[in-house]
N, C-alpha and C positions, 0 to 999 in steps of 0.2 A: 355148332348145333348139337345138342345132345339128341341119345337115342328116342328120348322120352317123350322131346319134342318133334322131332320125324315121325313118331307113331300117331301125335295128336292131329296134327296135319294131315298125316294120309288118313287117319278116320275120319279128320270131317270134311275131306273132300269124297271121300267115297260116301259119306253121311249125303252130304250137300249136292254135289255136284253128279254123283251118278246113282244114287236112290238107293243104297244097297241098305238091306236090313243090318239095325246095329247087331244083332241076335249072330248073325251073318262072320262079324268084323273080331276074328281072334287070331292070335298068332299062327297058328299051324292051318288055318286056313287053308285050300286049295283055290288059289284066284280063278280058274274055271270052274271046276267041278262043285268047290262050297260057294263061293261068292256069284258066280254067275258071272264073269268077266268075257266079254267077248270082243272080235276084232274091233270094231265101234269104239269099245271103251279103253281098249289100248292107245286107239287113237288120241281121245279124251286124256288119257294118264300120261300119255307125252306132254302134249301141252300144260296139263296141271302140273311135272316135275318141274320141268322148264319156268313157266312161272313162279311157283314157288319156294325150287331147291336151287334154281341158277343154273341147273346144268341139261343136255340134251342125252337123252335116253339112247345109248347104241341098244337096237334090236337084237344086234347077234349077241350081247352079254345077257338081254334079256330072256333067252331062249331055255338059260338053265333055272331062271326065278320061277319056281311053282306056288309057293305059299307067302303068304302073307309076310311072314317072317326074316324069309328070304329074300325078299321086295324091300324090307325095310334095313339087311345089311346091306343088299345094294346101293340106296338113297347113301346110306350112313359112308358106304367106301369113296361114294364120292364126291359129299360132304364134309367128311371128318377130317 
């Protein structure tokens, strides 16, 4: 899966499934502070990576993802 497509997936399930303004959805993002990401929707982005990247979200690697960007080398290291 290229990165190109790990970006369009995670925008449209943050489009789709958690309501976030597209206006909202750029790379340097902060998923609390700009996106508005809260405990709830972590919970929600677990089950959306897992359905659609295959793999289960460890929380403690998630602890250092702040922005958008960083979420998507995430997906990518454990995709690619």
């Amino acid at each position: 899966m290229t990165r190109q497509e790990i970006e369009e997936k995670v925008k449209a399930f943050f489009l789709d499934d958690l309501e976030i303004e597209e206006e909202n959805i750029y790379p340097d993002a902060r998923l609390k502070e700009d996106i508005g990401i809260d405990s709830l929707d972590y919970v929600d982005i677990v089950v959306i990576v897992e359905k659609n990247f295959g793999f289960k979200i460890n929380p403690q690697e998630m602890t250092t993802v702040k922005t958008l960007s960083q979420f998507y080398d995430y997906i990518e290291s454990k995709v690619g």
